[in-house]
Predicted model as a PDB file, atoms N, CA, C, CB and O in Angstrom, pLDDT in the B-factor column:
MODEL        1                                                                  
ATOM      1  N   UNK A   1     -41.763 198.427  61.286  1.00 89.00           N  
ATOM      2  CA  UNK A   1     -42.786 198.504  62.316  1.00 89.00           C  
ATOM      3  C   UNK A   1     -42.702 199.891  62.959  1.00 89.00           C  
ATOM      4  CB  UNK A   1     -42.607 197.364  63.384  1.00 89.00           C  
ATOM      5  O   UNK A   1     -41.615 200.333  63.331  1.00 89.00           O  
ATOM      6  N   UNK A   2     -44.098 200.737  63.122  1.00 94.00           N  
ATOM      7  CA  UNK A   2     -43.617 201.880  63.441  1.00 94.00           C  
ATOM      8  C   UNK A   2     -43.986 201.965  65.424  1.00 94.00           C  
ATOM      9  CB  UNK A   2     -44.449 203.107  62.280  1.00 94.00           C  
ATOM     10  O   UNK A   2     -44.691 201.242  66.128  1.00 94.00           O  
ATOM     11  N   UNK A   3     -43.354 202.867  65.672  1.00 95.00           N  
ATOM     12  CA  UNK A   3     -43.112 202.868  67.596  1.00 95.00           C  
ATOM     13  C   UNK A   3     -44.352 202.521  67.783  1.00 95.00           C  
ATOM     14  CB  UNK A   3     -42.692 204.471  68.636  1.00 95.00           C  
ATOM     15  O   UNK A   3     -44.208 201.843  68.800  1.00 95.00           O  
ATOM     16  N   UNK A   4     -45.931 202.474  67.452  1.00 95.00           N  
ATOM     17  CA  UNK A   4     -46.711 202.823  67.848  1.00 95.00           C  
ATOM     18  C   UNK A   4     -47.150 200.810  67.538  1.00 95.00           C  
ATOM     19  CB  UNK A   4     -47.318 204.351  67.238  1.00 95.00           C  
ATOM     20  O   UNK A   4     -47.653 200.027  68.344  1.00 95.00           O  
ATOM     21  N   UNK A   5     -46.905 200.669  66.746  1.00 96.00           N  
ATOM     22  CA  UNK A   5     -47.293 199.002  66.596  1.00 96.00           C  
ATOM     23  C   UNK A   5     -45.706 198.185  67.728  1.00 96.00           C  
ATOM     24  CB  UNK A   5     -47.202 198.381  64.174  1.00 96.00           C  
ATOM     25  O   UNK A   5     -45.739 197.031  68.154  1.00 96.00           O  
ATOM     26  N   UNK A   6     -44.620 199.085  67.941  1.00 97.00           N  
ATOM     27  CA  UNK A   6     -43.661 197.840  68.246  1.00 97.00           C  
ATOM     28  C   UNK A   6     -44.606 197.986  70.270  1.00 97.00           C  
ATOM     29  CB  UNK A   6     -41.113 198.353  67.929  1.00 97.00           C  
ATOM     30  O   UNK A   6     -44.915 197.209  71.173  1.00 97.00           O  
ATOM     31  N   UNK A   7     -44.656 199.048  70.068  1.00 96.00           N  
ATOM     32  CA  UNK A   7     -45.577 199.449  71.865  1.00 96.00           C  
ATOM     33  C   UNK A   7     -46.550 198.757  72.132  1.00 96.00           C  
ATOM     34  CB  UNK A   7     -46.361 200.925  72.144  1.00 96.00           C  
ATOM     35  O   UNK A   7     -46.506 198.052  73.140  1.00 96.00           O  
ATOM     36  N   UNK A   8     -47.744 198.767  71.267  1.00 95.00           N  
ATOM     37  CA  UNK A   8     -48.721 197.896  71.401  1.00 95.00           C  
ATOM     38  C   UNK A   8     -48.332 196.206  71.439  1.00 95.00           C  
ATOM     39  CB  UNK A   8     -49.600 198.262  70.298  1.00 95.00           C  
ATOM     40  O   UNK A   8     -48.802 195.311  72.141  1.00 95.00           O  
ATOM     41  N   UNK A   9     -47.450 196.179  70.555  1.00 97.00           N  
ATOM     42  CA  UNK A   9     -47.154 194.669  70.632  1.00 97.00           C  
ATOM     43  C   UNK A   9     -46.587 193.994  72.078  1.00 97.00           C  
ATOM     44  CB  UNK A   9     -46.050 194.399  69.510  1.00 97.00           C  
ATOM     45  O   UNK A   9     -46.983 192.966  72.628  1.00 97.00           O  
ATOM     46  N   UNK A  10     -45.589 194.870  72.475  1.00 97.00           N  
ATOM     47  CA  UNK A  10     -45.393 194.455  74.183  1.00 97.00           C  
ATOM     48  C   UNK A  10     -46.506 194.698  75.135  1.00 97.00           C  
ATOM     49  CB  UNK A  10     -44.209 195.305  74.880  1.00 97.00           C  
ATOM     50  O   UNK A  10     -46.449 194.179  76.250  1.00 97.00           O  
ATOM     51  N   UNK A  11     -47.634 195.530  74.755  1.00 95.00           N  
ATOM     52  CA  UNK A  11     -48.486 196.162  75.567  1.00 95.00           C  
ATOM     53  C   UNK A  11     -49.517 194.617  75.475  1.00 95.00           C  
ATOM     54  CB  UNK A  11     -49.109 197.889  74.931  1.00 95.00           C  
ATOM     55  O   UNK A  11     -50.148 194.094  76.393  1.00 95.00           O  
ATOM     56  N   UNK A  12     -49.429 194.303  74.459  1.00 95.00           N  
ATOM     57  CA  UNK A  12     -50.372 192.849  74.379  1.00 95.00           C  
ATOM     58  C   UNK A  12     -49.963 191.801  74.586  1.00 95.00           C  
ATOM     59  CB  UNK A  12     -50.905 192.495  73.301  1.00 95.00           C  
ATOM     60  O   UNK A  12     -50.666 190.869  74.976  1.00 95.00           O  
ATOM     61  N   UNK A  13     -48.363 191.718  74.297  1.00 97.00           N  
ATOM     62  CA  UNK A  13     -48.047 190.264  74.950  1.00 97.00           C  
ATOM     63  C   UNK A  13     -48.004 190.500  76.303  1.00 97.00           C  
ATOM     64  CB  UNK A  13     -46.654 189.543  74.510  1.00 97.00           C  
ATOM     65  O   UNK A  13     -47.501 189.479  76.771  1.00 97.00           O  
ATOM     66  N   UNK A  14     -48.239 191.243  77.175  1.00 95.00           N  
ATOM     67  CA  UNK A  14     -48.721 191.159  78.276  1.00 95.00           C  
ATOM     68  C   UNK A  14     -49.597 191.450  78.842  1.00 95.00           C  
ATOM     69  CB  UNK A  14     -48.306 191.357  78.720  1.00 95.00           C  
ATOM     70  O   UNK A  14     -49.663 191.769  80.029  1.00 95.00           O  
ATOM     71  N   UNK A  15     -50.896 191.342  77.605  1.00 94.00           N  
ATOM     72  CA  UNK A  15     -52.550 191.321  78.892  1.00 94.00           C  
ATOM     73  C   UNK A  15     -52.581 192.838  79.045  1.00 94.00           C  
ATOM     74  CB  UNK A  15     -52.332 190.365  81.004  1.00 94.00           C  
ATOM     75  O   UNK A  15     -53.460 193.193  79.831  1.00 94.00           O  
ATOM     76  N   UNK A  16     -51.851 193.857  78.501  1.00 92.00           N  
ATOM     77  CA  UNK A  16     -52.221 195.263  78.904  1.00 92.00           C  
ATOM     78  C   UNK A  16     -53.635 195.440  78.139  1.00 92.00           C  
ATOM     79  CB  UNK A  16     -50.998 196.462  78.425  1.00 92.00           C  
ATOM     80  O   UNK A  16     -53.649 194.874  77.046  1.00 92.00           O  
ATOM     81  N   UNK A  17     -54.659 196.018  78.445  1.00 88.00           N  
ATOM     82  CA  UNK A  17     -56.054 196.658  77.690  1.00 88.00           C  
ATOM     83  C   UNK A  17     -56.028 198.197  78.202  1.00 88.00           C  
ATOM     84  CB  UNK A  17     -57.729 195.786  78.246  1.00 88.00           C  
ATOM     85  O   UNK A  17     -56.654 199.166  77.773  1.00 88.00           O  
ATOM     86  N   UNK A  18     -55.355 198.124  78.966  1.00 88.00           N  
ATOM     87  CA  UNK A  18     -55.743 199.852  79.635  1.00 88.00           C  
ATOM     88  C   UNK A  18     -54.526 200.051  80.179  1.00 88.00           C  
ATOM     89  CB  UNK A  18     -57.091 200.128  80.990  1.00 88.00           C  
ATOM     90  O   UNK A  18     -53.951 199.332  80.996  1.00 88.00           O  
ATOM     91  N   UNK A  19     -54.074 201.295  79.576  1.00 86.00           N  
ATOM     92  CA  UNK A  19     -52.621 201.760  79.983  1.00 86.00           C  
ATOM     93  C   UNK A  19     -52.621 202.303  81.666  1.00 86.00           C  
ATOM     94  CB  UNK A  19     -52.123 203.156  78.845  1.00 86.00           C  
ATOM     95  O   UNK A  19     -51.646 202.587  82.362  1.00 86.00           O  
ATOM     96  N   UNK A  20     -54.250 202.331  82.058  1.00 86.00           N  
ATOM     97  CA  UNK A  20     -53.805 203.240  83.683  1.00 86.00           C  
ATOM     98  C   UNK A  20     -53.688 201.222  84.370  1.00 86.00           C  
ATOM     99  CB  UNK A  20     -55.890 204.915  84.821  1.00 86.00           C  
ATOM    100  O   UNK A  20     -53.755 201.285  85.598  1.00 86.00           O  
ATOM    101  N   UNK A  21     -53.568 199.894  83.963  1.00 85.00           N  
ATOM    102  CA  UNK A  21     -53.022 198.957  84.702  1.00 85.00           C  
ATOM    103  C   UNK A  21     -52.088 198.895  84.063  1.00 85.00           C  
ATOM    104  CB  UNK A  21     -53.593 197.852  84.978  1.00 85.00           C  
ATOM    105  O   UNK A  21     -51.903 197.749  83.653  1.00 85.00           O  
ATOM    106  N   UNK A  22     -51.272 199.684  83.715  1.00 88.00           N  
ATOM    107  CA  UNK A  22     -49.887 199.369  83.713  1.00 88.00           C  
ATOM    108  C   UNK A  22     -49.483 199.698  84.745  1.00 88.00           C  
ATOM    109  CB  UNK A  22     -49.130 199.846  82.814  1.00 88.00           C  
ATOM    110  O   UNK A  22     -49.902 200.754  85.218  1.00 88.00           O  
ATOM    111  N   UNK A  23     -48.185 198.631  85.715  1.00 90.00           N  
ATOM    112  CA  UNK A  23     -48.077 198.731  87.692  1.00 90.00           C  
ATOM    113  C   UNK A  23     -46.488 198.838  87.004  1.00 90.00           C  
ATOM    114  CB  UNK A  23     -48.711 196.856  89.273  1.00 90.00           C  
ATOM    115  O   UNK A  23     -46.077 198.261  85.998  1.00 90.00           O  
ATOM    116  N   UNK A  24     -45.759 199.777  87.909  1.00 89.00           N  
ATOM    117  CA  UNK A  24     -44.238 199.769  88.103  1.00 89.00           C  
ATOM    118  C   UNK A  24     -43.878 198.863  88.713  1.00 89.00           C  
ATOM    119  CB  UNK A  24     -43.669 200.756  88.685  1.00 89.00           C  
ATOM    120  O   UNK A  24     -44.151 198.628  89.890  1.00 89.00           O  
ATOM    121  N   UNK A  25     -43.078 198.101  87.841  1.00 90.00           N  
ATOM    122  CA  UNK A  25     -41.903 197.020  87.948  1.00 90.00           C  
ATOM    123  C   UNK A  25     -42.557 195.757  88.016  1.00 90.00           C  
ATOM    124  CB  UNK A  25     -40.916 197.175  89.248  1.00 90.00           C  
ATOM    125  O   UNK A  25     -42.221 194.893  88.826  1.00 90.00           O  
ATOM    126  N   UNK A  26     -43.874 195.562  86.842  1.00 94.00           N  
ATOM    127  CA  UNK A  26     -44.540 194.532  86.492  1.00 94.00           C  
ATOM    128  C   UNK A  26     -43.521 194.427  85.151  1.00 94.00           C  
ATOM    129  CB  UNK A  26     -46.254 194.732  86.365  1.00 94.00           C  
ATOM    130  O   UNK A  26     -42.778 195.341  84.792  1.00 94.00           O  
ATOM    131  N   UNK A  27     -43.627 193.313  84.590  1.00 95.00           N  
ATOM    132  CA  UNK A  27     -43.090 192.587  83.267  1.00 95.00           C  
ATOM    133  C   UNK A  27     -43.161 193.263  82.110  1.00 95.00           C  
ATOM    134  CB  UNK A  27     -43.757 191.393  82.959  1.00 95.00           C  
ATOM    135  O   UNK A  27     -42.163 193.475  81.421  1.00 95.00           O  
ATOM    136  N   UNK A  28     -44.516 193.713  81.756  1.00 95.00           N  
ATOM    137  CA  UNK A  28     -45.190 194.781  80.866  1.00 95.00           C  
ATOM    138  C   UNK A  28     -43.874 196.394  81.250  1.00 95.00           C  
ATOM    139  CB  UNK A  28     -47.362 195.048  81.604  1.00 95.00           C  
ATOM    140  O   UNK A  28     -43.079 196.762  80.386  1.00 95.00           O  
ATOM    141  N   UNK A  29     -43.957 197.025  82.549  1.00 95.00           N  
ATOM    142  CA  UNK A  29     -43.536 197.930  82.663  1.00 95.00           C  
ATOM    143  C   UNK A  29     -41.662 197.913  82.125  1.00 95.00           C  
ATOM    144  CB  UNK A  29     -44.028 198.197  84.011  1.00 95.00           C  
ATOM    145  O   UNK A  29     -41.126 198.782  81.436  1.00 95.00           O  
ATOM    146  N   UNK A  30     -41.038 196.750  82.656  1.00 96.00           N  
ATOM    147  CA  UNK A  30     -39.638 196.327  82.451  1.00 96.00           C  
ATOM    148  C   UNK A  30     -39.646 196.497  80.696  1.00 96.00           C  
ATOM    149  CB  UNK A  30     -39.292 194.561  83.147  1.00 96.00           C  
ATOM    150  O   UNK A  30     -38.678 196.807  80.001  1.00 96.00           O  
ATOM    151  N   UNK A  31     -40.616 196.286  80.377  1.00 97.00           N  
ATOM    152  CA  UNK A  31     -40.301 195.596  78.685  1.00 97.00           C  
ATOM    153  C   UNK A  31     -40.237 197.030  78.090  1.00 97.00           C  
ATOM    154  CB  UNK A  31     -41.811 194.383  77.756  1.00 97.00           C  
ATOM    155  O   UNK A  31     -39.334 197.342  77.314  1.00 97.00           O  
ATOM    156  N   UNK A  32     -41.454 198.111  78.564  1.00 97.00           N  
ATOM    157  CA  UNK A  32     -41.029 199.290  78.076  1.00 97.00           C  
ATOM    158  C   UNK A  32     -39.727 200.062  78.232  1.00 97.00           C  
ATOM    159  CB  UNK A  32     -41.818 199.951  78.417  1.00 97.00           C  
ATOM    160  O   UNK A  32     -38.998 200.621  77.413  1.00 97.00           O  
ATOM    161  N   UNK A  33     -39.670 199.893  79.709  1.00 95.00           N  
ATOM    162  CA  UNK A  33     -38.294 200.514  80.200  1.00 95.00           C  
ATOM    163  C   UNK A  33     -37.241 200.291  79.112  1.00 95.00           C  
ATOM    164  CB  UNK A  33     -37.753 199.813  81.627  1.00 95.00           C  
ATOM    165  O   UNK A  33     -36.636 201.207  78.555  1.00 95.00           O  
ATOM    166  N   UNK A  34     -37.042 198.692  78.806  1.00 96.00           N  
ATOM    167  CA  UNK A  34     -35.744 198.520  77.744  1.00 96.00           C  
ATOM    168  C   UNK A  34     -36.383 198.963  76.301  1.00 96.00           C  
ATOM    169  CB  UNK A  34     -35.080 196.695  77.651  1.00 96.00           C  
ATOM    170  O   UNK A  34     -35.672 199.371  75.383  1.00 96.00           O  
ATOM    171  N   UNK A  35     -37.630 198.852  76.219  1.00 97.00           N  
ATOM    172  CA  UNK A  35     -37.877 199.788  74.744  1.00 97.00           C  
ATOM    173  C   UNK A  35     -37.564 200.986  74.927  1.00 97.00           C  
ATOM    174  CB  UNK A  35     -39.316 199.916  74.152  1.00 97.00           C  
ATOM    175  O   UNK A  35     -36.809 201.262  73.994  1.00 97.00           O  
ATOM    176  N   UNK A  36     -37.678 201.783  75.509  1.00 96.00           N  
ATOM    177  CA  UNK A  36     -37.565 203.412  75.620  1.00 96.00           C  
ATOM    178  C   UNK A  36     -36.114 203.562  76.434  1.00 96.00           C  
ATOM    179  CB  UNK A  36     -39.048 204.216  76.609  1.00 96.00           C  
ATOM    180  O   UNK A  36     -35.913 204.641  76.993  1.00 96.00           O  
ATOM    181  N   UNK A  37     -35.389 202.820  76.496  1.00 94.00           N  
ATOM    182  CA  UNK A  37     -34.098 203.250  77.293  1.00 94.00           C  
ATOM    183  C   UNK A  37     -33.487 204.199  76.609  1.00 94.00           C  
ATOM    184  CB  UNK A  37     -33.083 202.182  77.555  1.00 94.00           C  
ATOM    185  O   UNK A  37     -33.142 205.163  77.292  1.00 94.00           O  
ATOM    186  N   UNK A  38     -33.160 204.254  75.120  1.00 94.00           N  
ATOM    187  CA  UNK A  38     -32.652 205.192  74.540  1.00 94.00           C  
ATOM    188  C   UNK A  38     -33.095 206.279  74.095  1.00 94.00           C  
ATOM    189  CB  UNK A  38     -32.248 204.856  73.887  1.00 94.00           C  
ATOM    190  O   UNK A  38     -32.527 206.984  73.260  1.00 94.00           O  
ATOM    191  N   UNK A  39     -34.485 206.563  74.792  1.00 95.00           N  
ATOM    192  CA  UNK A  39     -35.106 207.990  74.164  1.00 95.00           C  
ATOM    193  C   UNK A  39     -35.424 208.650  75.950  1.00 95.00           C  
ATOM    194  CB  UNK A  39     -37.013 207.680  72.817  1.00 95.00           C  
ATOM    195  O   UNK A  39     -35.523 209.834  76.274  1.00 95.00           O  
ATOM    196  N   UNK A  40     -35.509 207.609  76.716  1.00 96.00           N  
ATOM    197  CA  UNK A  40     -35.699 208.413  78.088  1.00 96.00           C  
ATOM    198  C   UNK A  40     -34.297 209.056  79.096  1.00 96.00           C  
ATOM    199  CB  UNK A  40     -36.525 207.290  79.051  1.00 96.00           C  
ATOM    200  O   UNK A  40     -33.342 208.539  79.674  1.00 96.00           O  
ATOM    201  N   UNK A  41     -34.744 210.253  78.935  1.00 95.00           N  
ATOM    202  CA  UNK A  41     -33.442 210.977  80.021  1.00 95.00           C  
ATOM    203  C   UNK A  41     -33.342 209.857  80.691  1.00 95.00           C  
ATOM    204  CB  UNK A  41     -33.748 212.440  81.168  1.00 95.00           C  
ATOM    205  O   UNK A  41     -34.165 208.970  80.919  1.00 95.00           O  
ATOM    206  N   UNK A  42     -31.541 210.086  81.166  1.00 94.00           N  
ATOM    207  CA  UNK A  42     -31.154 209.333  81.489  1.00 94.00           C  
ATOM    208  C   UNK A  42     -31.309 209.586  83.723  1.00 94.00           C  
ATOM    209  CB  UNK A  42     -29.824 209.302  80.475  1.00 94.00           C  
ATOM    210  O   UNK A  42     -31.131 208.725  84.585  1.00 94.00           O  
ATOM    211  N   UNK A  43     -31.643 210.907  83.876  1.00 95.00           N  
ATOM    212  CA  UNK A  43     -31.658 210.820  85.126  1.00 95.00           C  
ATOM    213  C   UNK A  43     -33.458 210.620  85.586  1.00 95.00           C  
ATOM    214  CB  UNK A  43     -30.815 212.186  85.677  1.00 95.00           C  
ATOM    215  O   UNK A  43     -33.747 210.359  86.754  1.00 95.00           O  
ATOM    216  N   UNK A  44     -34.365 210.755  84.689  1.00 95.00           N  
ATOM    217  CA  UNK A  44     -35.665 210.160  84.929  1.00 95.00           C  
ATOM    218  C   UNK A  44     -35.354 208.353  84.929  1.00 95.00           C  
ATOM    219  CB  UNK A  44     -36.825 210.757  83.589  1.00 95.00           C  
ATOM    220  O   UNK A  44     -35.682 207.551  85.804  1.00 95.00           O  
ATOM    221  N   UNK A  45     -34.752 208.136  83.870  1.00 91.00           N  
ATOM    222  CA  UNK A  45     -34.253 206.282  84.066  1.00 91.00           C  
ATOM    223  C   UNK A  45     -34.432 206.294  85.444  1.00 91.00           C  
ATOM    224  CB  UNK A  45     -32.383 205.643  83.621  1.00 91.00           C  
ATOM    225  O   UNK A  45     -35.572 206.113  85.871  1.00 91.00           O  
ATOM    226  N   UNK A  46     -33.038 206.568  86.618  1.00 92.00           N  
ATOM    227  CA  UNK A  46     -33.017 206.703  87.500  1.00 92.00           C  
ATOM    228  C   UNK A  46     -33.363 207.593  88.616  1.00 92.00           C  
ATOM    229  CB  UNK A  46     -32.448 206.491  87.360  1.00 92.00           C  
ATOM    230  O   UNK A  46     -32.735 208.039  89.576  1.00 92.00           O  
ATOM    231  N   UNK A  47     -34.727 207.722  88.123  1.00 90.00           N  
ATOM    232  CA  UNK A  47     -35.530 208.538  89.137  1.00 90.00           C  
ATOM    233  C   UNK A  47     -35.157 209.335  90.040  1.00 90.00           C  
ATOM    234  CB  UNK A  47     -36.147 207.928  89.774  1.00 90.00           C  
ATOM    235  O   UNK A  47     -35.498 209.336  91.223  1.00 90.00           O  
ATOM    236  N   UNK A  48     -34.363 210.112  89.436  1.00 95.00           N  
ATOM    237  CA  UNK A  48     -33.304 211.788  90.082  1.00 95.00           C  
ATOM    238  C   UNK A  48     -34.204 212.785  89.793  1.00 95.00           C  
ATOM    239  CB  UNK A  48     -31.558 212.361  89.111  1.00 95.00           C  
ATOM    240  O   UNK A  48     -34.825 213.218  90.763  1.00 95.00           O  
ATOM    241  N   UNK A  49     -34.509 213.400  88.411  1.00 95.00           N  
ATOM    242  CA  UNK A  49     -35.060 214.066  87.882  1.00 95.00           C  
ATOM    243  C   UNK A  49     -36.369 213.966  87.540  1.00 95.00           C  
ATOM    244  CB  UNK A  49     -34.502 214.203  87.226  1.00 95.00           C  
ATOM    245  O   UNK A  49     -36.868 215.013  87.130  1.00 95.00           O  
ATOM    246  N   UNK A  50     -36.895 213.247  87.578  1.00 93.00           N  
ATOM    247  CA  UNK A  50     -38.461 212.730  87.277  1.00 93.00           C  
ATOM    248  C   UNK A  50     -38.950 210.973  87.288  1.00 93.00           C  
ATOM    249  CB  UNK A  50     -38.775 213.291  85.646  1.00 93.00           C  
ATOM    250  O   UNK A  50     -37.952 210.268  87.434  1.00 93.00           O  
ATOM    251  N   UNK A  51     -39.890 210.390  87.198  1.00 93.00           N  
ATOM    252  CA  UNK A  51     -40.339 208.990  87.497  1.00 93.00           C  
ATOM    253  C   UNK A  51     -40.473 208.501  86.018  1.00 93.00           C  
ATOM    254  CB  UNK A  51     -41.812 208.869  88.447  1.00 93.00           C  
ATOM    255  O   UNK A  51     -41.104 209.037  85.106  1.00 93.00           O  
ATOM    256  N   UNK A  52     -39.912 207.634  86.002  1.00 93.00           N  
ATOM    257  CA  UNK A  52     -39.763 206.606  85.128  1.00 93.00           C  
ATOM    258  C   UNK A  52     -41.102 206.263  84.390  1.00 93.00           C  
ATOM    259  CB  UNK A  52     -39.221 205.461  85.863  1.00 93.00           C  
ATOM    260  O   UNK A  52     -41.246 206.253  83.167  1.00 93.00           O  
ATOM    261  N   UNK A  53     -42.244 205.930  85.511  1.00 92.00           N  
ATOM    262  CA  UNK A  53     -43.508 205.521  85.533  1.00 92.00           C  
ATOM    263  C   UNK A  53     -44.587 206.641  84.790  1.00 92.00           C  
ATOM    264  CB  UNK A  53     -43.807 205.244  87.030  1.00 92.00           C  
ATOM    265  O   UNK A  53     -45.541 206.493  84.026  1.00 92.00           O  
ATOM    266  N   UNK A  54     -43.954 207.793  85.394  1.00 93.00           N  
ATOM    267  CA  UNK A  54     -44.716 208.686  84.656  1.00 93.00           C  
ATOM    268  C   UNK A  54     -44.323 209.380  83.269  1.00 93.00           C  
ATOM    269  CB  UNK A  54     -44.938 209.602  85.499  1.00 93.00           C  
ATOM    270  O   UNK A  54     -45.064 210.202  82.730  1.00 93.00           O  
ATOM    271  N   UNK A  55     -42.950 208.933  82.677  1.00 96.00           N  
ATOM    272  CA  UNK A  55     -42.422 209.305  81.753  1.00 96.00           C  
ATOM    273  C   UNK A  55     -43.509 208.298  80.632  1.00 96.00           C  
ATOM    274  CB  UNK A  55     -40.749 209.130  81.908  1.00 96.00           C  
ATOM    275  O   UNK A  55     -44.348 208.590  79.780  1.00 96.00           O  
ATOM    276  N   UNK A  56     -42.929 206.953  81.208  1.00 95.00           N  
ATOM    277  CA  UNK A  56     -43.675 205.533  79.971  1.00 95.00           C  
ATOM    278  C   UNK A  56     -45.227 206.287  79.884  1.00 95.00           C  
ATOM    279  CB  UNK A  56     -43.876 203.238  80.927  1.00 95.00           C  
ATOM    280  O   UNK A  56     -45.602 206.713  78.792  1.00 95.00           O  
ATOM    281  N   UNK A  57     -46.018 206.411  80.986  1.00 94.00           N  
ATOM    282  CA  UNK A  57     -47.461 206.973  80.642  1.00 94.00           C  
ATOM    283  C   UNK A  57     -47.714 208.272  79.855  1.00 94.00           C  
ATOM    284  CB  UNK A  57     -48.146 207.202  81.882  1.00 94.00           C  
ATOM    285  O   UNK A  57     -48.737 208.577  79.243  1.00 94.00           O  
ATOM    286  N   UNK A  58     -46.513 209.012  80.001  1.00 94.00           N  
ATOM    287  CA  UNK A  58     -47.035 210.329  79.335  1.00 94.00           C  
ATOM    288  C   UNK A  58     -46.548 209.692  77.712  1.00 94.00           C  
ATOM    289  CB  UNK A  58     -46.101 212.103  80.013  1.00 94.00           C  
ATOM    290  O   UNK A  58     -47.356 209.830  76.793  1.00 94.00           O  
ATOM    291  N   UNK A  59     -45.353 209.082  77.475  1.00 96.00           N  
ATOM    292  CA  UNK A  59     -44.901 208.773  75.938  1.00 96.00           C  
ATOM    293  C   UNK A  59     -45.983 207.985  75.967  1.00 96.00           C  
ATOM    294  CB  UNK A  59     -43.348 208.062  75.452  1.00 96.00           C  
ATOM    295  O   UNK A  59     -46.775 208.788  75.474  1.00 96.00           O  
ATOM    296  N   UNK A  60     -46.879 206.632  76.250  1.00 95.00           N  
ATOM    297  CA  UNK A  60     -47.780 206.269  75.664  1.00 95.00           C  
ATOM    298  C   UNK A  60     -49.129 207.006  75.510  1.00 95.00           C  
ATOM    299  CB  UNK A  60     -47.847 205.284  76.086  1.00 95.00           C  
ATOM    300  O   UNK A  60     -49.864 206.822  74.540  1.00 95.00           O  
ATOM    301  N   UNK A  61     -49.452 207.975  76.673  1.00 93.00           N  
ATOM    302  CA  UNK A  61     -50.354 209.118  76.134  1.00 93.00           C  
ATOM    303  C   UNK A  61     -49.944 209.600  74.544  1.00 93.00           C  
ATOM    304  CB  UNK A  61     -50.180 210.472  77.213  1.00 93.00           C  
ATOM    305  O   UNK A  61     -50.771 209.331  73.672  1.00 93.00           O  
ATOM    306  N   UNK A  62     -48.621 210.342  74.125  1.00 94.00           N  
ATOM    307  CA  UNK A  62     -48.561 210.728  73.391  1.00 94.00           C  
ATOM    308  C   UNK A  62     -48.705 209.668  71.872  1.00 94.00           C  
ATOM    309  CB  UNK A  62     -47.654 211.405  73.799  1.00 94.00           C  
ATOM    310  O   UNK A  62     -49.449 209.816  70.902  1.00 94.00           O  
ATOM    311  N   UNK A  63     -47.933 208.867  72.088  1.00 94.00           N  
ATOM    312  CA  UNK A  63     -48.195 207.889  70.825  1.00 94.00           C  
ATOM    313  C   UNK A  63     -50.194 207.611  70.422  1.00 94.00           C  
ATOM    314  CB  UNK A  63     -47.288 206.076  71.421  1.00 94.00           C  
ATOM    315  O   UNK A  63     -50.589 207.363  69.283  1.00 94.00           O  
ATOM    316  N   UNK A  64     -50.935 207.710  71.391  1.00 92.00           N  
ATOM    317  CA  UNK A  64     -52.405 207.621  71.277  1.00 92.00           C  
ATOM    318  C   UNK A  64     -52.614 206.491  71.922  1.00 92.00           C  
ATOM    319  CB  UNK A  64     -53.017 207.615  69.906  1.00 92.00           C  
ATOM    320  O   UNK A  64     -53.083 205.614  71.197  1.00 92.00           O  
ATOM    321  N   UNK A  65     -52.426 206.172  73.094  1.00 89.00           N  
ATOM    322  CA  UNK A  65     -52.570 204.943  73.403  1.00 89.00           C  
ATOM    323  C   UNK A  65     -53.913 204.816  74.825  1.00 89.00           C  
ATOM    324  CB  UNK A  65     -50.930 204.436  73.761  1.00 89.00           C  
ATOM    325  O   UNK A  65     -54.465 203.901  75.436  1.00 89.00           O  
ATOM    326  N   UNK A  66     -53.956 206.380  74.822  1.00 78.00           N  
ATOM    327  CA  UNK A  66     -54.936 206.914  76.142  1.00 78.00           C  
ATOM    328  C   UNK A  66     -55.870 207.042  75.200  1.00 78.00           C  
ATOM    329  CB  UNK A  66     -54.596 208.405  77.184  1.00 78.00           C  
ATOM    330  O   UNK A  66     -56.668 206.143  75.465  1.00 78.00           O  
ATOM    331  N   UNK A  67     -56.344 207.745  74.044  1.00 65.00           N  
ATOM    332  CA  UNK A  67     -57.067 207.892  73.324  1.00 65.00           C  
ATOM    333  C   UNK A  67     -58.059 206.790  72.990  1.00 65.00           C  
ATOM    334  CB  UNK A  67     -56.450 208.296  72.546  1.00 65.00           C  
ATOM    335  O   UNK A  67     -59.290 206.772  73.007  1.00 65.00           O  
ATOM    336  N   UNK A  68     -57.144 205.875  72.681  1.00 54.00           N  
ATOM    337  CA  UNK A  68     -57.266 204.641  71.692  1.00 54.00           C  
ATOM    338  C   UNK A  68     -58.321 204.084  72.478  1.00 54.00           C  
ATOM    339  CB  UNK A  68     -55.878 203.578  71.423  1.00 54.00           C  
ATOM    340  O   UNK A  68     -59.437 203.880  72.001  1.00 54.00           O  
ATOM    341  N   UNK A  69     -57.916 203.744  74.060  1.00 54.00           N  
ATOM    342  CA  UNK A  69     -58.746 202.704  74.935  1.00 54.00           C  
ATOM    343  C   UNK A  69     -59.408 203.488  75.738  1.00 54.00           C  
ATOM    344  CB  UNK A  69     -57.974 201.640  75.779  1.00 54.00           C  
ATOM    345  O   UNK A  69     -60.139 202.913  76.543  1.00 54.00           O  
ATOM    346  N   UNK A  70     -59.372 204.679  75.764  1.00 48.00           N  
ATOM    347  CA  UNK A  70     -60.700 205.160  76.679  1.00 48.00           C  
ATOM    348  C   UNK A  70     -62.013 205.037  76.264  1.00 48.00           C  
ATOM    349  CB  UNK A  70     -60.694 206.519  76.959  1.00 48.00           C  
ATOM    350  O   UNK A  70     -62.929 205.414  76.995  1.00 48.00           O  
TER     351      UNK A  70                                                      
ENDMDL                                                                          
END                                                                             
């Protein structure tokens, strides 16, 4: 399964259609967090160095996921 189908698949088991309602520290948002734990700096994790929230939106920008549903 490649990143871009395992993303969408959490993005749909929870009712996501549009990545700008994805809400920090909704169910949807948690599920990415533990998908991407091992590719996201670890001081954006903990929101030292940058937001968590805006990390998941820019990696799903990049995978095409802004594209896809606009």
């Amino acid at each position: 399964m490649s990143e871009y189908e395992a993303v969408k698949k959490i993005l749909d088991s929870n009712g996501i259609t549009d990545i700008d309602y994805l809400e920090y520290g909704s169910d949807a948002f948690d599920d990415l967090l533990d998908y991407f734990a091992d590719e996201m700096p670890y001081g954006v994790m903990k929101a030292r160095t940058g937001m968590p929230d805006e990390w998941i939106y820019d990696k799903l920008a990049d995978l095409g996921f802004e594209e896809a549903w606009a």
